[in-house]
N, C-alpha and C positions, 0 to 999 in steps of 0.2 A: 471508421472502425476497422480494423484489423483482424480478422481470424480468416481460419481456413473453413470450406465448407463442409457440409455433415459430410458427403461423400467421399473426404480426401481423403487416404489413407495415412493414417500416423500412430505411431505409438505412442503420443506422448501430445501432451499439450505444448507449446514454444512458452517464451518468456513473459512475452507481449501478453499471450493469451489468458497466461494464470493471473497476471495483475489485474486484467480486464474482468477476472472472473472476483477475485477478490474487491476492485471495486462497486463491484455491482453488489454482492455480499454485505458490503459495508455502507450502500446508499452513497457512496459518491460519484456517480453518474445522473446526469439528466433523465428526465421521466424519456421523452426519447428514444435515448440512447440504449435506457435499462430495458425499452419495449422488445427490439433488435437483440439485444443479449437474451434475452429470458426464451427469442426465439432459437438464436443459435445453441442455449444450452441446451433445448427440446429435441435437436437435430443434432448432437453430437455427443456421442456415447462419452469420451473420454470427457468434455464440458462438462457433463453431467454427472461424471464421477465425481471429479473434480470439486463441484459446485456441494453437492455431498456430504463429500467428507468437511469440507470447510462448515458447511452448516449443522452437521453432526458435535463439530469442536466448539461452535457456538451456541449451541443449544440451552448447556446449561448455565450458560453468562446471564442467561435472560432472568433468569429469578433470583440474579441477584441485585439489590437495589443499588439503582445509578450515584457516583458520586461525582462530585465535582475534580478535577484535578488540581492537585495542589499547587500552590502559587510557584515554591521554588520548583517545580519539575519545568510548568512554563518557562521560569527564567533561563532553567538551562539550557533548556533544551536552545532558546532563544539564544544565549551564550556561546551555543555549539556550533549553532548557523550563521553567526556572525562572524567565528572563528573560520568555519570554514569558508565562507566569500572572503573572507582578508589574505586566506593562503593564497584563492584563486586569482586575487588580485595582486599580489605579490609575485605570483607565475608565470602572470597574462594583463599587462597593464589595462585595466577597460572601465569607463567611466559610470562603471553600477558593477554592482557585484554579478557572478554569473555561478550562482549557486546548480543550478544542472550540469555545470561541464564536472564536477564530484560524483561521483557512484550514489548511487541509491544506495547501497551497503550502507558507507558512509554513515548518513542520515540518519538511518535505521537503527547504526550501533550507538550512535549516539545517543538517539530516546531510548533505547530501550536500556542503556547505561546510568541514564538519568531518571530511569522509572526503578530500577532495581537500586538506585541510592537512596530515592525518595521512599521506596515500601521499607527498607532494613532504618530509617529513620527514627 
């Protein structure tokens, strides 16, 4: 795991760390893992801002009742990731696709390209 300790001086959270916070947020970390974070957010003021406001912005997701995600947003999105390992292989000859060497950006514009097509639907 990755962060800095309560004591380091920082202004800011790094890159690593806000995803790590946002994982956790979202339960995709191991029990574990989520043990260690839940202590470093208890020891780091700006972790804990951080952790915060994310949980503030999800607050009220909670009472809304869960759906399923629509079939074509999966396709797309699957669509998008396959687009993009065929660039990567196209760039960079390699016997499997190498979907990380793309930005995370990337990825991200992609779903959430394919979620705003799928809701205006």
């Amino acid at each position: 795991m990755l962060f800095r300790s309560a004591g380091h001086p920082m202004s800011s959270l790094d890159r690593k760390e806000r995803e790590l916070v946002f994982d956790y947020c979202f339960g995709l970390i191991g029990p574990e893992e989520a043990v260690k974070v839940e202590a470093w957010i208890a020891g780091n003021e700006q972790a804990a801002a951080f952790h915060a406001r994310i949980q503030a912005a999800l607050g009220p997701l909670e009472s809304l009742p869960s759906e399923s995600c629509p079939q074509e947003l999966a396709e797309n999105t699957l669509r998008c990731l396959y687009a993009m390992a065929r660039e990567t292989q196209a760039s960079a000859p390699s016997p499997t696709p190498r979907l990380h060497s793309h930005p995370l950006e990337d990825f991200w514009l992609c779903l959430s390209n394919n979620i705003l097509m799928t809701s205006s639907s």
